[in-house]
MMTF fields as JSON, N, C-alpha, C and O atoms, coordinates in Angstrom:
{
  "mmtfVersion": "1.0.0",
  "mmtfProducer": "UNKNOWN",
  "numBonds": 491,
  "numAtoms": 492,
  "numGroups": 123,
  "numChains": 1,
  "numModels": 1,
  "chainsPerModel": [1],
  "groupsPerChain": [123],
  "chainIdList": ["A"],
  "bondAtomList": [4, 2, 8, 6, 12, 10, 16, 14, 20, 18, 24, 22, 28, 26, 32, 30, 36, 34, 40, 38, 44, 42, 48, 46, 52, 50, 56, 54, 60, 58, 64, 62, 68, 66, 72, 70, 76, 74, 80, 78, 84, 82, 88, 86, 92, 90, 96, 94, 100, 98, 104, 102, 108, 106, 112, 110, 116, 114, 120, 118, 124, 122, 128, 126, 132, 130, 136, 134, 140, 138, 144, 142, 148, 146, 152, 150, 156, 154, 160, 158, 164, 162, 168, 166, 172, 170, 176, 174, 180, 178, 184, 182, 188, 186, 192, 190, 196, 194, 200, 198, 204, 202, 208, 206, 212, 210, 216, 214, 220, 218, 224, 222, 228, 226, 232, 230, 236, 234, 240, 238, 244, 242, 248, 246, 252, 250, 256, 254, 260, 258, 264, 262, 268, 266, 272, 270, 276, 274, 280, 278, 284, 282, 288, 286, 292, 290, 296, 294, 300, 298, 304, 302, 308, 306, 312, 310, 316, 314, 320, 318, 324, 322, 328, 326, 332, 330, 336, 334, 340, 338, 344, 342, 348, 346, 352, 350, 356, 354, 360, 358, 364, 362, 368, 366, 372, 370, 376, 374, 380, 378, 384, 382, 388, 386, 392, 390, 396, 394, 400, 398, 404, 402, 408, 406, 412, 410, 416, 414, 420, 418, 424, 422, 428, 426, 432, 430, 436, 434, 440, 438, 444, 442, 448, 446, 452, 450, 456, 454, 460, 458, 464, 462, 468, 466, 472, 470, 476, 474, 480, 478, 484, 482, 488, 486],
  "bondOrderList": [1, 1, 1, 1, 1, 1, 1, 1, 1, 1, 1, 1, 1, 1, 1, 1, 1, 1, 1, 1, 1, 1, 1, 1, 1, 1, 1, 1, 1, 1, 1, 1, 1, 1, 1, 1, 1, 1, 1, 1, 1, 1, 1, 1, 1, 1, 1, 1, 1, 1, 1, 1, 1, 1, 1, 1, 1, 1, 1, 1, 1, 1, 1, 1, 1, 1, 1, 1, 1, 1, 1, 1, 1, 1, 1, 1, 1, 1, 1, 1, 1, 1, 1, 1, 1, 1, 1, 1, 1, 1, 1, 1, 1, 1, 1, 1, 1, 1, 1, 1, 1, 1, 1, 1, 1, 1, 1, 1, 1, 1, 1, 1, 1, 1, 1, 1, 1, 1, 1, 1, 1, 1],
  "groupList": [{"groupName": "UNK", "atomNameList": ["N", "CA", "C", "O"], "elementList": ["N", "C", "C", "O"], "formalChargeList": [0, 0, 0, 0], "bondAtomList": [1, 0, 2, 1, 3, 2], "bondOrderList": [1, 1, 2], "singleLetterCode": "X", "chemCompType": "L-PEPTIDE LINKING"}],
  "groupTypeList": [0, 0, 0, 0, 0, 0, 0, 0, 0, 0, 0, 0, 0, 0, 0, 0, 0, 0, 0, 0, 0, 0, 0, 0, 0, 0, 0, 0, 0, 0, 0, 0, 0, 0, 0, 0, 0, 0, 0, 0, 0, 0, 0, 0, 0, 0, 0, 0, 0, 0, 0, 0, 0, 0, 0, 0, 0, 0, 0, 0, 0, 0, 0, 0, 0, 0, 0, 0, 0, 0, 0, 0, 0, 0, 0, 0, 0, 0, 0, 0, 0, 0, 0, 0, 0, 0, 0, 0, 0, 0, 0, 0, 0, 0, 0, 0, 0, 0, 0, 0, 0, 0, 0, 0, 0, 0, 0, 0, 0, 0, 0, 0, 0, 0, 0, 0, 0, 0, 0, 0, 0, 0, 0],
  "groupIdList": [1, 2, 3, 4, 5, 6, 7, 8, 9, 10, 11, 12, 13, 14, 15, 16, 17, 18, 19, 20, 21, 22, 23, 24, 25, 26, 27, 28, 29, 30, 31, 32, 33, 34, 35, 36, 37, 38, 39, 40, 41, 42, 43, 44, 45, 46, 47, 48, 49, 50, 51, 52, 53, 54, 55, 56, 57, 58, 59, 60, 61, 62, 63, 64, 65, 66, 67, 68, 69, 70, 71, 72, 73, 74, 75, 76, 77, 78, 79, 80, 81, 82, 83, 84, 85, 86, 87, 88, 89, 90, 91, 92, 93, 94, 95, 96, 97, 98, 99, 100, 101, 102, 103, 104, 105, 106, 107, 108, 109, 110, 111, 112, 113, 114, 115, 116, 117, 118, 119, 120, 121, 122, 123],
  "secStructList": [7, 6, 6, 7, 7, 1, 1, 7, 7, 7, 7, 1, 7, 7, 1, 1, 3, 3, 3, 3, 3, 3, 7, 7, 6, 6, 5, 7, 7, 3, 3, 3, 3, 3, 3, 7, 1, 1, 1, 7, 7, 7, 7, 7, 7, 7, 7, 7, 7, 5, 7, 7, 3, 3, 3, 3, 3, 3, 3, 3, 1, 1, 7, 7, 3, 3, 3, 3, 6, 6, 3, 3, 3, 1, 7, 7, 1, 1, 5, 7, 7, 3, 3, 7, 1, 1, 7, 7, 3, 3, 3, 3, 3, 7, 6, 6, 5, 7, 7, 3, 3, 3, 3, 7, 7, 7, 7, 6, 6, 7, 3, 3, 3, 3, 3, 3, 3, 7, 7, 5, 7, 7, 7],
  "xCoordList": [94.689, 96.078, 96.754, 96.703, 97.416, 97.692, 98.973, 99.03, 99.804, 100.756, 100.251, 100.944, 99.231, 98.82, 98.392, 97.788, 98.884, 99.027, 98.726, 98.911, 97.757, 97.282, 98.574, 99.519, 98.484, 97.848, 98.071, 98.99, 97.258, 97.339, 96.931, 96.399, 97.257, 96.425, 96.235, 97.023, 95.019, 94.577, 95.04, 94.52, 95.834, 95.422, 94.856, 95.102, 93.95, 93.433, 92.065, 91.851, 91.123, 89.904, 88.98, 88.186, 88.706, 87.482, 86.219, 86.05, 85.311, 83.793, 83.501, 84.102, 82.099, 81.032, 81.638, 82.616, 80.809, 81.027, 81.618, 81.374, 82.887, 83.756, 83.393, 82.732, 83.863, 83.555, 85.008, 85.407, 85.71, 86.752, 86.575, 85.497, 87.676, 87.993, 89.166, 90.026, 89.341, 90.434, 90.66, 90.033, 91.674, 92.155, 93.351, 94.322, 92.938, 94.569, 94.147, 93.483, 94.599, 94.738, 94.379, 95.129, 93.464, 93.225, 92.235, 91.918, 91.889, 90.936, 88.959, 88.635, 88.392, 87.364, 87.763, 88.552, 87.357, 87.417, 85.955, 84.807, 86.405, 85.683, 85.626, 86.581, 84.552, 84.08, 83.54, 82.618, 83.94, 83.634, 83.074, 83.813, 81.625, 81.683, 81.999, 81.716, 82.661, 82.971, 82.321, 82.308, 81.523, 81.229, 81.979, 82.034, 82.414, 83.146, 82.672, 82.936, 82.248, 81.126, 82.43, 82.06, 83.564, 84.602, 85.665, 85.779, 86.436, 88.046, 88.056, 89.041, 87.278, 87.585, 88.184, 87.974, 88.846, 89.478, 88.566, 87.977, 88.616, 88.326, 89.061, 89.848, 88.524, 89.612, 88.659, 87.512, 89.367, 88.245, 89.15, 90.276, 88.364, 89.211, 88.298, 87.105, 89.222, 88.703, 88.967, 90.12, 88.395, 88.672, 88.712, 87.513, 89.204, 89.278, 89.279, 90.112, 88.45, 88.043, 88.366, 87.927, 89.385, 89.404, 88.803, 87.849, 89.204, 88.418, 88.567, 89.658, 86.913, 87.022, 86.085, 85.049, 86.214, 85.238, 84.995, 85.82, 84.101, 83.693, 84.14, 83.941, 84.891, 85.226, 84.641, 85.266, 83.651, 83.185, 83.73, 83.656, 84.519, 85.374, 84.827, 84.408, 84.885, 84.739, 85.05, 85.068, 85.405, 86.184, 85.748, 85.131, 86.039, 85.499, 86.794, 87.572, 87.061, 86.463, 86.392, 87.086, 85.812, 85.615, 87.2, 87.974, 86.876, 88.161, 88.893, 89.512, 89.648, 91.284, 91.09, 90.139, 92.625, 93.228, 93.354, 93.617, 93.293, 93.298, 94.039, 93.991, 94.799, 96.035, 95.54, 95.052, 95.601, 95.37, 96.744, 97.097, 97.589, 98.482, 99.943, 100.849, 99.478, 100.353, 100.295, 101.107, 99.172, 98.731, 97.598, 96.672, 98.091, 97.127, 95.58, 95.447, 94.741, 93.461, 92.579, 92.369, 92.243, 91.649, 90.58, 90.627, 89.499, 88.698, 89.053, 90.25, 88.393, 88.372, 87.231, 86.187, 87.425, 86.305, 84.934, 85.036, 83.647, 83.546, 83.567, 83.395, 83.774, 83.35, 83.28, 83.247, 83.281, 82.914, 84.087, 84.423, 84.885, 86.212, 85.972, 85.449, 86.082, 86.447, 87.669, 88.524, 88.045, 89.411, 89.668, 88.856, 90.969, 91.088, 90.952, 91.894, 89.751, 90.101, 91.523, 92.334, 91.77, 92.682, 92.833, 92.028, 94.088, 94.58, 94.952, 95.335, 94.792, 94.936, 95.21, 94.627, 96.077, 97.345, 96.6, 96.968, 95.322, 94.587, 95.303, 95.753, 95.525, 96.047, 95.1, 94.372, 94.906, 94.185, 94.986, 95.535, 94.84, 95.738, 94.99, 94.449, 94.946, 94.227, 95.513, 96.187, 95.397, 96.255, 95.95, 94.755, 96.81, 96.555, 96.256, 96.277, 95.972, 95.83, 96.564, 97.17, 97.155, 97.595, 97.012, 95.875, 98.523, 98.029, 97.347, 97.889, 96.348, 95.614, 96.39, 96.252, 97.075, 97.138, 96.671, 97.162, 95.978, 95.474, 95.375, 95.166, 95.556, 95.243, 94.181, 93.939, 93.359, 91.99, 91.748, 92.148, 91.093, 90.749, 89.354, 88.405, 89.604, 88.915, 88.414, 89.097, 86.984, 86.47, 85.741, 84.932, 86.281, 85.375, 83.93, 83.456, 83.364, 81.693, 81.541, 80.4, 82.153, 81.368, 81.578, 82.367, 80.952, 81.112, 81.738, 81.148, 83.059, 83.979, 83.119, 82.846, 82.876, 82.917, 84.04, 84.039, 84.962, 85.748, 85.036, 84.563, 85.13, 84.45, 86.023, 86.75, 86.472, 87.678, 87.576, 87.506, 87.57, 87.527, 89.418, 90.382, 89.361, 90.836, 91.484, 90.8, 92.298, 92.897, 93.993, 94.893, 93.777, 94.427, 95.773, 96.076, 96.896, 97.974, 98.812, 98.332, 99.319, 99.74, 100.669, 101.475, 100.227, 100.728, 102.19, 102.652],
  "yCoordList": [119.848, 119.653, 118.894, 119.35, 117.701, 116.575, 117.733, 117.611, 118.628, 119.232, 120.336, 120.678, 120.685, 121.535, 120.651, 119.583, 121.391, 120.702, 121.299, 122.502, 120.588, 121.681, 122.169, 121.405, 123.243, 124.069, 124.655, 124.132, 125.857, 126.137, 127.564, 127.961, 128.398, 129.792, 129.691, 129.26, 130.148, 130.329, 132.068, 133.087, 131.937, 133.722, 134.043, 133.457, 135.161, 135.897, 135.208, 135.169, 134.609, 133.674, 134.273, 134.614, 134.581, 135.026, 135.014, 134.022, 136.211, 136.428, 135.281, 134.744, 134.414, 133.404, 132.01, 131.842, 131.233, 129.539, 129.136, 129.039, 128.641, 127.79, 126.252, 126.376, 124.847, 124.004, 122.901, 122.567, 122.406, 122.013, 120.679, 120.4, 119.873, 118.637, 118.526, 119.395, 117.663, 117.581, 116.107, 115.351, 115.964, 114.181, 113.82, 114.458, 112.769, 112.081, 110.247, 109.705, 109.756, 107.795, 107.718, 108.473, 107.15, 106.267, 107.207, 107.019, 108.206, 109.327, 109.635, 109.488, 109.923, 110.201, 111.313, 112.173, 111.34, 112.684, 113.789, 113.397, 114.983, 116.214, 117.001, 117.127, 117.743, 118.416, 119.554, 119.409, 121.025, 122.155, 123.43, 123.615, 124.246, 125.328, 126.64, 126.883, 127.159, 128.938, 129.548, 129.467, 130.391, 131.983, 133.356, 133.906, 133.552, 134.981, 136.248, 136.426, 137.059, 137.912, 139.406, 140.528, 139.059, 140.386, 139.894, 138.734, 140.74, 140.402, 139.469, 138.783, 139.451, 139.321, 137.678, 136.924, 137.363, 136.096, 135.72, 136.426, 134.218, 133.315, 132.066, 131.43, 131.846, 130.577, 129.641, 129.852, 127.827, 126.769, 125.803, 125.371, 125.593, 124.197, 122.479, 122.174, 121.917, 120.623, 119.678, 119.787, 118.843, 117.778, 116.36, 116.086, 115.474, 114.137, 113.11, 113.044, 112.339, 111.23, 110.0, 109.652, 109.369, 108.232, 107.212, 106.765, 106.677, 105.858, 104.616, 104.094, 103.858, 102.449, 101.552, 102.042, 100.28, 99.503, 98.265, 98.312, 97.264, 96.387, 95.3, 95.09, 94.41, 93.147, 91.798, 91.451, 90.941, 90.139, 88.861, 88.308, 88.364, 87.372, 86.221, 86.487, 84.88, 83.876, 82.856, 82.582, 81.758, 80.209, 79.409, 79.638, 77.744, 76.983, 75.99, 75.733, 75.507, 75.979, 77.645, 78.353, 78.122, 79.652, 79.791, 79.07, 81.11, 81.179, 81.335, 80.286, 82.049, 82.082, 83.421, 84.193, 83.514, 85.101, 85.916, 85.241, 87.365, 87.893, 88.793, 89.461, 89.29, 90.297, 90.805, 90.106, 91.823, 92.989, 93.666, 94.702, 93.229, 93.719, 93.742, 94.512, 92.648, 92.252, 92.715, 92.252, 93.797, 94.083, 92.982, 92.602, 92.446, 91.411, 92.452, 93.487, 91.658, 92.575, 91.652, 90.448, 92.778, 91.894, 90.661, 89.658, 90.783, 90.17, 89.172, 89.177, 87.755, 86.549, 86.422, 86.861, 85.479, 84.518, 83.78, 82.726, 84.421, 85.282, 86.685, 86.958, 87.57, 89.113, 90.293, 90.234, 90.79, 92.33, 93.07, 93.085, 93.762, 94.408, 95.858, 95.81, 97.125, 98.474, 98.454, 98.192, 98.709, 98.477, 99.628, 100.101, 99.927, 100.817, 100.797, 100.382, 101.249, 100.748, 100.777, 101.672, 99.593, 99.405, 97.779, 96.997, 97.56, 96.209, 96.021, 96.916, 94.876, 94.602, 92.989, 92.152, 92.775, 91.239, 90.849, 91.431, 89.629, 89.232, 87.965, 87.429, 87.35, 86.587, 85.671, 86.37, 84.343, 84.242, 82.608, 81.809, 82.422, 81.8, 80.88, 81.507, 79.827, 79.396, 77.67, 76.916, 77.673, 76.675, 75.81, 75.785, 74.572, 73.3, 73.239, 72.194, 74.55, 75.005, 75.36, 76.252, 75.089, 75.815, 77.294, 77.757, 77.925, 79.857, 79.826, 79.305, 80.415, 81.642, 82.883, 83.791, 83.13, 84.342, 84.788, 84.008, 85.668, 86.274, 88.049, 88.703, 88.617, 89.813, 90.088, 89.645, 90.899, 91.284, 93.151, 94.206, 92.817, 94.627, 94.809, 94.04, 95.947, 96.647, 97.888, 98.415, 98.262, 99.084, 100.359, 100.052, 101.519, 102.664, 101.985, 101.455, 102.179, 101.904, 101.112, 101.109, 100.01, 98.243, 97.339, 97.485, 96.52, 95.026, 93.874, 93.412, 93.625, 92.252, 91.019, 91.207, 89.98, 88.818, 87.559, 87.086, 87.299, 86.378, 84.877, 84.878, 83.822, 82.663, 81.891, 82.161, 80.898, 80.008, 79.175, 79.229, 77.936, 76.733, 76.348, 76.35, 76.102, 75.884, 74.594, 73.577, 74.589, 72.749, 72.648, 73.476, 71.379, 70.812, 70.477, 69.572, 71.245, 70.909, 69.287, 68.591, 68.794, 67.316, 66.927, 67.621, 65.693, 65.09, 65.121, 64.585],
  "zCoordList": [70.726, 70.377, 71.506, 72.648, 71.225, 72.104, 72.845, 74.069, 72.34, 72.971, 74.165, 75.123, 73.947, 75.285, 76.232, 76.13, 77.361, 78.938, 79.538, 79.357, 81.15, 81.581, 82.801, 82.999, 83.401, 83.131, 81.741, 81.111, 81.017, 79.748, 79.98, 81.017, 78.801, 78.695, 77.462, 76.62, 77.296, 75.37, 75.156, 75.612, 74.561, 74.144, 72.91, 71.855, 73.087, 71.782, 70.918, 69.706, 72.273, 72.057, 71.624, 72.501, 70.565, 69.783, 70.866, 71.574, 70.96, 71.53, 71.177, 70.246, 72.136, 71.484, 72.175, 72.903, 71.728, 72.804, 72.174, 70.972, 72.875, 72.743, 73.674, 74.704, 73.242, 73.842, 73.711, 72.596, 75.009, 74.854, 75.673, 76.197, 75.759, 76.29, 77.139, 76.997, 77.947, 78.819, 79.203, 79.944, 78.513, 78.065, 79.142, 79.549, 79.362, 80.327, 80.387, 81.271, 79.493, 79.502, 80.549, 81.167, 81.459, 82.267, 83.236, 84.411, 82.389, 83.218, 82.33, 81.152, 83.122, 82.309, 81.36, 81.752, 80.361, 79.584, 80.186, 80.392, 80.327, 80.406, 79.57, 78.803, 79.454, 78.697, 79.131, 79.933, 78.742, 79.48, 78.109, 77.142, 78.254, 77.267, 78.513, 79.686, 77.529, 77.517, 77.008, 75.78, 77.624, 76.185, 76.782, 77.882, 75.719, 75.971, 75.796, 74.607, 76.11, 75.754, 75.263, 74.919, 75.351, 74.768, 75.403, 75.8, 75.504, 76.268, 77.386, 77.657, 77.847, 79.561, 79.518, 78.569, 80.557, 80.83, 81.969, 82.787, 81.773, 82.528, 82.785, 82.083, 84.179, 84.579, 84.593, 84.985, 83.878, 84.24, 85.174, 84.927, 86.283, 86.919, 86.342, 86.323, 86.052, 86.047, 86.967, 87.386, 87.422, 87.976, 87.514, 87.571, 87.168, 86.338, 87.244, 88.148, 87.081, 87.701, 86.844, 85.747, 87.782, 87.06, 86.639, 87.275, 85.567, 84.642, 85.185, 85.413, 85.518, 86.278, 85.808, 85.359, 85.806, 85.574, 86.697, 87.609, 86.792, 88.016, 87.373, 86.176, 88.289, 87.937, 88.486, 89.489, 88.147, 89.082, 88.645, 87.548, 90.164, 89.72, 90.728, 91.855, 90.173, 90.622, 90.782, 89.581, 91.343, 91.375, 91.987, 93.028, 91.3, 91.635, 92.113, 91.195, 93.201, 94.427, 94.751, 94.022, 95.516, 95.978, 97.388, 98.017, 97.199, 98.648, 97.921, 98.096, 96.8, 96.091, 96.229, 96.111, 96.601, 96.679, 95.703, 94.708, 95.365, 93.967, 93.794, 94.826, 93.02, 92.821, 91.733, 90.846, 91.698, 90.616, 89.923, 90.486, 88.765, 88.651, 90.241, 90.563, 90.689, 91.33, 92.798, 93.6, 93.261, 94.509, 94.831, 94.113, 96.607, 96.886, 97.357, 98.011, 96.73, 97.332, 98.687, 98.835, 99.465, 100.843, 100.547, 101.259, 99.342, 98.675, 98.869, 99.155, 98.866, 98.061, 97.56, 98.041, 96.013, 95.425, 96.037, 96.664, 95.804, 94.851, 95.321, 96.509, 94.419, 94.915, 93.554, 92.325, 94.051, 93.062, 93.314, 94.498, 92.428, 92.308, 91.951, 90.837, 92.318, 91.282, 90.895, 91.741, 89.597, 89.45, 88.346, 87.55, 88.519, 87.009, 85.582, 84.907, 84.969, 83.274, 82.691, 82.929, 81.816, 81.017, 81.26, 81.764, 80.747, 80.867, 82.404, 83.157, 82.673, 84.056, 84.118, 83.429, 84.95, 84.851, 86.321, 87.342, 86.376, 87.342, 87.632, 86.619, 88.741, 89.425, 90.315, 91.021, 90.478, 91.102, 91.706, 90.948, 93.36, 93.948, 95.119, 96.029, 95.137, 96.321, 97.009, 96.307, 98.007, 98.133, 97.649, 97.353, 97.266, 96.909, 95.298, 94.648, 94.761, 93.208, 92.603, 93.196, 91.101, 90.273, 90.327, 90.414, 90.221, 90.477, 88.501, 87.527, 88.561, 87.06, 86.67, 87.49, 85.764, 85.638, 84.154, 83.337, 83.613, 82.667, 82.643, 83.665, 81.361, 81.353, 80.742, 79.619, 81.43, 81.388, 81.098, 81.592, 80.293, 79.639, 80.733, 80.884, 81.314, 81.931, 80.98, 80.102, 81.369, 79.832, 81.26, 82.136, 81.068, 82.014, 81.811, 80.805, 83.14, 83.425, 83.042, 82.579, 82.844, 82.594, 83.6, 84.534, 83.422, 84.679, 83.492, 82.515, 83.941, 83.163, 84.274, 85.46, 83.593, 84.74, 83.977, 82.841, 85.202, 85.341, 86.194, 87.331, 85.364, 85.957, 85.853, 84.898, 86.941, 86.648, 87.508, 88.735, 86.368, 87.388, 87.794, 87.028, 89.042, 89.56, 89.223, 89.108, 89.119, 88.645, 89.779, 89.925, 90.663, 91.454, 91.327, 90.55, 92.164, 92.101, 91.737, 92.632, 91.308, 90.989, 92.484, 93.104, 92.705, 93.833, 94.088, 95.095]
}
């Protein structure tokens, strides 16, 4: 039920395995079983790890600066990124170049590759 939050208490959980989930956008989902063997209560802690995927970005020329949703990252072109799954507003900047900007879907546990050739600023 999208309305329970944690923290939560179930009351009045039937004996026997129960098996639940623990959802939050931009987090791994978890998954936890219970068995209840009679009354007794139990506590579960979860921990949620956020949801990430690898970005391998590249340019031609190499050497352009990269912003992730608008934070500059120490990286330059080429390199390998962890970044948060979801949509993500990539930036890519090198002097003497027209700046790139595109939004890019980041997918938990995948590798996106970004290839961009740069186009030379006009005289």
């Amino acid at each position: 039920n999208s309305a329970w939050t944690t923290p939560f208490t179930f009351q009045n959980v039937s004996k026997g395995r129960h098996t639940f989930e623990v959802r939050r956008s931009g987090y791994v989902t978890e998954r936890r079983i219970v068995v209840l063997l009679g009354n007794e209560s139990q506590r579960v802690s979860v921990v949620l790890t956020m949801a990430a995927g690898l970005l391998k970005v590249s340019t031609v020329p190499g050497g352009a600066s990269i912003y992730v949703d608008g934070e500059l990252k120490r990286e330059m072109t080429p390199t390998s990124l962890k970044i948060p799954a979801g949509p993500r507003r990539i930036l890519l900047r090198k002097e003497g170049y027209q700046d790139v900007e595109q939004v890019i879907e980041i997918d938990d546990n995948s590798i996106t590759t970004l290839n961009q050739q740069l186009v030379p600023k006009p005289q």
